[in-house]
ROVEX-452174 format. One line per field, with one value per residue (C-alpha): residue number from 1; residue in three letters; x, y, z. Coordinates in steps of 0.25 Angstrom, whole numbers, plus 5000, padded with zeros to 4 digits. Layout:
REM residues N
seq: (NUM/...) .
type: (ALA/...) .
xx: (X/...) .
yy: (Y/...) .
zz: (Z/...) .
This chain:
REM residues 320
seq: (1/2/3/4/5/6/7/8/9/10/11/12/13/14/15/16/17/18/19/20/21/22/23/24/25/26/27/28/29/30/31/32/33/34/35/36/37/38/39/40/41/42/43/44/45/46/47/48/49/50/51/52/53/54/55/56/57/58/59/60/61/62/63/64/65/66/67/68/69/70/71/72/73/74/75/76/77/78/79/80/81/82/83/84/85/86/87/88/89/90/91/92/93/94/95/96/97/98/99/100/101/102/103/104/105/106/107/108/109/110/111/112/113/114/115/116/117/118/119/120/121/122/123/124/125/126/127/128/129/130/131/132/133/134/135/136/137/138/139/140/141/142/143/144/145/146/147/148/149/150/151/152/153/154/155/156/157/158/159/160/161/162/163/164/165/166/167/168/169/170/171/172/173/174/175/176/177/178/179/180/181/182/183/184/185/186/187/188/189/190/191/192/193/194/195/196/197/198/199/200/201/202/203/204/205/206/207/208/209/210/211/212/213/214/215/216/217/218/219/220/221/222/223/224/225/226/227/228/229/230/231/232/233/234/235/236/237/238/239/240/241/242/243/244/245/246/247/248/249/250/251/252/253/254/255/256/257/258/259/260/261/262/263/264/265/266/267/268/269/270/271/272/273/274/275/276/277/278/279/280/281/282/283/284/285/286/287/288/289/290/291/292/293/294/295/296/297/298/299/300/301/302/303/304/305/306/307/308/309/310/311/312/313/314/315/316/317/318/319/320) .
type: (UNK/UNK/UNK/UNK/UNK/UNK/UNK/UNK/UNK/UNK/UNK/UNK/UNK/UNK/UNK/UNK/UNK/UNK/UNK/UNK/UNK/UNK/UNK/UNK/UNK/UNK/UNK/UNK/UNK/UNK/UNK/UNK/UNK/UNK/UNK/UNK/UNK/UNK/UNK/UNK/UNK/UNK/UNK/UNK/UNK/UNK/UNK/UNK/UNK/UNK/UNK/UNK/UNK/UNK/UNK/UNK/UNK/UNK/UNK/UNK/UNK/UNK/UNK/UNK/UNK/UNK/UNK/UNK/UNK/UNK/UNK/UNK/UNK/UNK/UNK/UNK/UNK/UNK/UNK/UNK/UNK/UNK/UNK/UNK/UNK/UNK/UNK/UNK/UNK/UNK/UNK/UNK/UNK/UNK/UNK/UNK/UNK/UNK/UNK/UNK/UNK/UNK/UNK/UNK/UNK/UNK/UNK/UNK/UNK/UNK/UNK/UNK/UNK/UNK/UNK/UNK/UNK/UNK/UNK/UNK/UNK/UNK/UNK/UNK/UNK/UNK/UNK/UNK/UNK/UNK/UNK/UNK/UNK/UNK/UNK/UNK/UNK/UNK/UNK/UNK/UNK/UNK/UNK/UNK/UNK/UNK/UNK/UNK/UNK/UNK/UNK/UNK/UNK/UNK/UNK/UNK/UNK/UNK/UNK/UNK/UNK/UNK/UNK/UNK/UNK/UNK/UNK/UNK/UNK/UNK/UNK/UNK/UNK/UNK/UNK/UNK/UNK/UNK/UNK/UNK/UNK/UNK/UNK/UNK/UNK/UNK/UNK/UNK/UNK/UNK/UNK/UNK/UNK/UNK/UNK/UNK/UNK/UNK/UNK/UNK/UNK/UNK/UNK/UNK/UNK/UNK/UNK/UNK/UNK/UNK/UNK/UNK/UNK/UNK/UNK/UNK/UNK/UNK/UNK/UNK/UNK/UNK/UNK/UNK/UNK/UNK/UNK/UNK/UNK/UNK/UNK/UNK/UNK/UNK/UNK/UNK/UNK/UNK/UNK/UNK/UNK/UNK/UNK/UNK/UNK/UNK/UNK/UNK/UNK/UNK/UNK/UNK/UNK/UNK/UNK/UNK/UNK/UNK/UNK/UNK/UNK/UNK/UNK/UNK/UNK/UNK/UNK/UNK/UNK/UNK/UNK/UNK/UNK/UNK/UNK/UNK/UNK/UNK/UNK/UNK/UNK/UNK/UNK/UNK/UNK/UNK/UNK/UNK/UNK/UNK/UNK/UNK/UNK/UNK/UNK/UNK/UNK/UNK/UNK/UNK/UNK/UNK/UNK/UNK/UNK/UNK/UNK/UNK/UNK/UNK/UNK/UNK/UNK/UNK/UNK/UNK/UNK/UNK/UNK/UNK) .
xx: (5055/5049/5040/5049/5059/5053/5044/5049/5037/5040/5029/5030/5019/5016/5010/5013/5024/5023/5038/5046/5037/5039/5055/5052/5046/5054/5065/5060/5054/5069/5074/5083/5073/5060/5052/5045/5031/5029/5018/5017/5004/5001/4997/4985/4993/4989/4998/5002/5009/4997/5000/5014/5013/5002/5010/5020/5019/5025/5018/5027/5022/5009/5001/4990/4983/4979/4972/4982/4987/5001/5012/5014/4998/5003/5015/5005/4998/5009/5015/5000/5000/5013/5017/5030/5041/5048/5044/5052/5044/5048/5043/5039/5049/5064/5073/5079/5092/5090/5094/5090/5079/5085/5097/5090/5080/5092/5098/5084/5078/5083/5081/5067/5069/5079/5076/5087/5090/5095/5106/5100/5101/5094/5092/5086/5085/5075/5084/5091/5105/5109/5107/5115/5117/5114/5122/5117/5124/5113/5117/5121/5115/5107/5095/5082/5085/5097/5095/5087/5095/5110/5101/5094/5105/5116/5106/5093/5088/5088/5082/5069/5065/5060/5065/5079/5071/5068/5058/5053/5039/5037/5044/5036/5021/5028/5032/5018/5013/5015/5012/4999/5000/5014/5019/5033/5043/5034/5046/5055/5042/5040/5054/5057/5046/5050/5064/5064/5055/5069/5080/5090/5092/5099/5109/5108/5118/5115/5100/5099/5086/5087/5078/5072/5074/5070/5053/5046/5034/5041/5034/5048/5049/5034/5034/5020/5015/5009/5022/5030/5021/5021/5036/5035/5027/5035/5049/5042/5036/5049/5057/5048/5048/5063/5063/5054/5063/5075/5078/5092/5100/5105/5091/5086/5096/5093/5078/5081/5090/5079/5070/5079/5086/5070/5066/5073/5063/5052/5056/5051/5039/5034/5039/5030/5034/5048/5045/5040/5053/5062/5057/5057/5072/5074/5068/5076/5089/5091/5098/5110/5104/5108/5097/5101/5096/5106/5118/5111/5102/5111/5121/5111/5104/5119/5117/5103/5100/5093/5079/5082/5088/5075/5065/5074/5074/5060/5057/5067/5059/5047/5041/5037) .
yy: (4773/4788/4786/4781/4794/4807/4815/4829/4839/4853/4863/4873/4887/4893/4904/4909/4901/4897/4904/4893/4881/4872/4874/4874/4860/4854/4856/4851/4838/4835/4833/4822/4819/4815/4812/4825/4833/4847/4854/4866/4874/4885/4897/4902/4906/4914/4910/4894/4888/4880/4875/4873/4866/4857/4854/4846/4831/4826/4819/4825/4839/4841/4854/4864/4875/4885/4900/4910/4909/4912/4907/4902/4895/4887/4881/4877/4870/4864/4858/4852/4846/4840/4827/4827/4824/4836/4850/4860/4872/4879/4890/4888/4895/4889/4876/4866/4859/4846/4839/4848/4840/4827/4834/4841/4831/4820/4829/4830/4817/4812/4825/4827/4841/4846/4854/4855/4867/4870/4878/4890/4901/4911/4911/4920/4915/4904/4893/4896/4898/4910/4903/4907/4901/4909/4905/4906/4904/4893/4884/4872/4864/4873/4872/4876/4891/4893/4891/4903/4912/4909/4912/4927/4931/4936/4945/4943/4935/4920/4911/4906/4898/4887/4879/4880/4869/4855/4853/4841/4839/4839/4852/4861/4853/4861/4873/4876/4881/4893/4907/4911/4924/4926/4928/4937/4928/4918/4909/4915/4913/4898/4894/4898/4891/4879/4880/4880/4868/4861/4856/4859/4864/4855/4860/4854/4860/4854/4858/4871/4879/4890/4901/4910/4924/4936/4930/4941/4932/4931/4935/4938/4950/4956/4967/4972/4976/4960/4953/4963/4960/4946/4946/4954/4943/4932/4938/4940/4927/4920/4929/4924/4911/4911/4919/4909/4899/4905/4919/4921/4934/4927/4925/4938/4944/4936/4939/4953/4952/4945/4956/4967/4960/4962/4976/4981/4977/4983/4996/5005/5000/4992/5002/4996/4982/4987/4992/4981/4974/4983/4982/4967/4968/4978/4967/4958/4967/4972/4969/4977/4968/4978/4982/4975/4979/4984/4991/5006/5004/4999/5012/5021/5015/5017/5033/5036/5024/5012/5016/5029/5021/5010/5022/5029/5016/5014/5028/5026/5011/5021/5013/5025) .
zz: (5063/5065/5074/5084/5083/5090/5081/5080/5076/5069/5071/5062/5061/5048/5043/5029/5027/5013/5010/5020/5027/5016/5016/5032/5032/5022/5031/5041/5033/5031/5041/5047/5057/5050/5062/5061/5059/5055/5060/5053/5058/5046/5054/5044/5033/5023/5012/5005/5018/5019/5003/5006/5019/5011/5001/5011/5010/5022/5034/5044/5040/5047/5045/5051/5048/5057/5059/5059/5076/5076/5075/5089/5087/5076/5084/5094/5085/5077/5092/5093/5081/5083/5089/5090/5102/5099/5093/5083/5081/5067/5060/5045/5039/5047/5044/5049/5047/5042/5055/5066/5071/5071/5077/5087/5090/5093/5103/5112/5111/5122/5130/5133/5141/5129/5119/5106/5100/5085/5078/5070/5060/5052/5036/5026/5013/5010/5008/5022/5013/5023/5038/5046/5059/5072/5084/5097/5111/5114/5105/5114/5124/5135/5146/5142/5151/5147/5132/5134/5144/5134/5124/5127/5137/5126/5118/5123/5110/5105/5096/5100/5088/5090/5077/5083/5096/5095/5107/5115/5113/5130/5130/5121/5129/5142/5135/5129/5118/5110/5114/5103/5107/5104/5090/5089/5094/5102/5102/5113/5121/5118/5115/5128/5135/5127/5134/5147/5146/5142/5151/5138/5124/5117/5105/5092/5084/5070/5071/5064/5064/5051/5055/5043/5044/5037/5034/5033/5038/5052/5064/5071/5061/5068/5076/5077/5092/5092/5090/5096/5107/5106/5106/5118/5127/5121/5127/5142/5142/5137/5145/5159/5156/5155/5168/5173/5172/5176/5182/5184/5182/5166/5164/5166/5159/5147/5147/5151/5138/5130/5134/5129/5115/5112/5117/5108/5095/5103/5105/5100/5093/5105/5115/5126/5125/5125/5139/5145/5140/5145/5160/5157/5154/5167/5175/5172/5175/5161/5148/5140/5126/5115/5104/5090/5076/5063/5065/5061/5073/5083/5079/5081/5095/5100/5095/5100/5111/5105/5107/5098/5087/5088/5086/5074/5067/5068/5064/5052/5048/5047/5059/5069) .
């Protein structure tokens, strides 16, 4: 009976992730739709996520072992190693509601160019007692562009990961793969690649993605000059593709917006990059995008300009 339902294929990167994949899989092995596979590709982990993963006795749970590559390497592999009709890539240390596969997967099956799209949240704690939802104006049914111009024209940031996407198999082969190169917030440069391959992104409201903040182990808390870097060529090539697609005044307000919501993390360590940015953003006819951070910062930018206030902060973290 299985076989003849479409076969959903998780692929999920791991490196030391002893702490979560388990609780990770487990989730995802209870779900109401049961005809899945998890990939789960560990990235040459150094700690026992190889003896957890191994400890998993479930034919649906599929996994490799790799030299250390990146994250981006390991979702390559893992979509490789898949064969499912449609692809959810997770990372090893989110959940899942209980339905959200079969929910999302029911509202696309008959749709071969949609994608679905899920509720989401953040937690903290490790039984996930604390999620929250986090609301977003692209929570109903949208085209592939326009879920990504409602979603960065307001504030200049979205939610990219991909948990939160349940894609069609013949949309990711047109997409491509992952960027190796990248690493800091690689997503915003595939996710959107992935949607502007769709002629829709689909809704699903009882699909609930719960995203894991606060993990140390995290690359979206890196700021070295490589994934600083990294997050720099991610934004221009999204922001081009995007621009590629459709290059309308909203557009270029919402990338010009994009561009500035993340100038402000670069400057002034990566003072460089943060002028290449903010030609990008007079190109595109500018962005008024305030800087955010804690209340104490955000007094004292309005006392002594925002640039001022980001290099006293820096001097008081005992960074300069």
């Amino acid at each position: 009976m299985l076989s003849s339902l479409p076969l959903v294929s998780i692929c999920i990167p791991a490196h030391n992730s002893e702490k979560f994949v388990g609780q990770t899989i487990n989730c995802l092995l209870n779900q109401t739709w049961q005809n899945l596979e998890i990939v789960v590709v560990d990235d040459g982990s150094t700690d026992q996520t190889s003896q957890v993963l191994g400890q998993i006795y479930d034919s649906r749970v599929k996994y490799f072992r790799q030299t250390n590559k990146g994250a981006a390497a390991a979702r390559n592999e893992a979509f490789n190693q898949s064969s499912g009709d449609f692809i959810k890539f997770m990372d090893a240390d989110d959940l899942l509601n209980a339905q959200c596969i079969e929910k999302q997967l029911l509202k696309i099956n008959k749709l071969p160019d949609s994608i679905a799209s899920a509720a989401w949240g953040r937690f903290y704690s490790d039984d996930a007692s604390d999620f929250v939802y986090s609301v977003e104006e692209v929570w109903k049914d949208l085209g592939g562009i326009e879920w990504l111009i409602n979603s960065l024209l307001p504030t200049g940031a979205n939610m990219m990961q991909p948990g939160i996407f349940l894609v069609p198999r013949s949309i990711i082969e047109k997409a491509g793969p992952w960027d190796e190169s990248l690493s800091l917030i690689d997503d915003f440069e595939y996710m959107i690649r992935v949607l502007v391959q769709c002629s829709q992104v689909v809704f699903c409201e009882e699909a609930v993605l719960m995203y894991r903040s606060g993990n140390a182990n995290t690359l979206s808390g890196q700021t070295s000059s490589k994934h600083m870097l990294s997050a720099f060529n991610s934004l221009n090539q999204g922001i081009q593709t995007i621009l590629k697609v459709q290059n309308d005044p909203r557009s270029r307000q919402a990338c010009a917006n994009t561009y500035k919501r993340w100038s402000y993390l670069f400057y002034p360590e990566h003072e460089d990059l943060w002028n290449k940015m903010d030609i990008e953003i007079q190109n595109l006819g500018g962005s008024d995008i305030k800087m955010m951070g804690g209340k104490g910062l955000i007094a004292l930018s309005r006392i002594i300009g925002w640039k001022s206030a980001k290099k006293m902060k820096l001097f008081l973290d005992g960074k300069s």
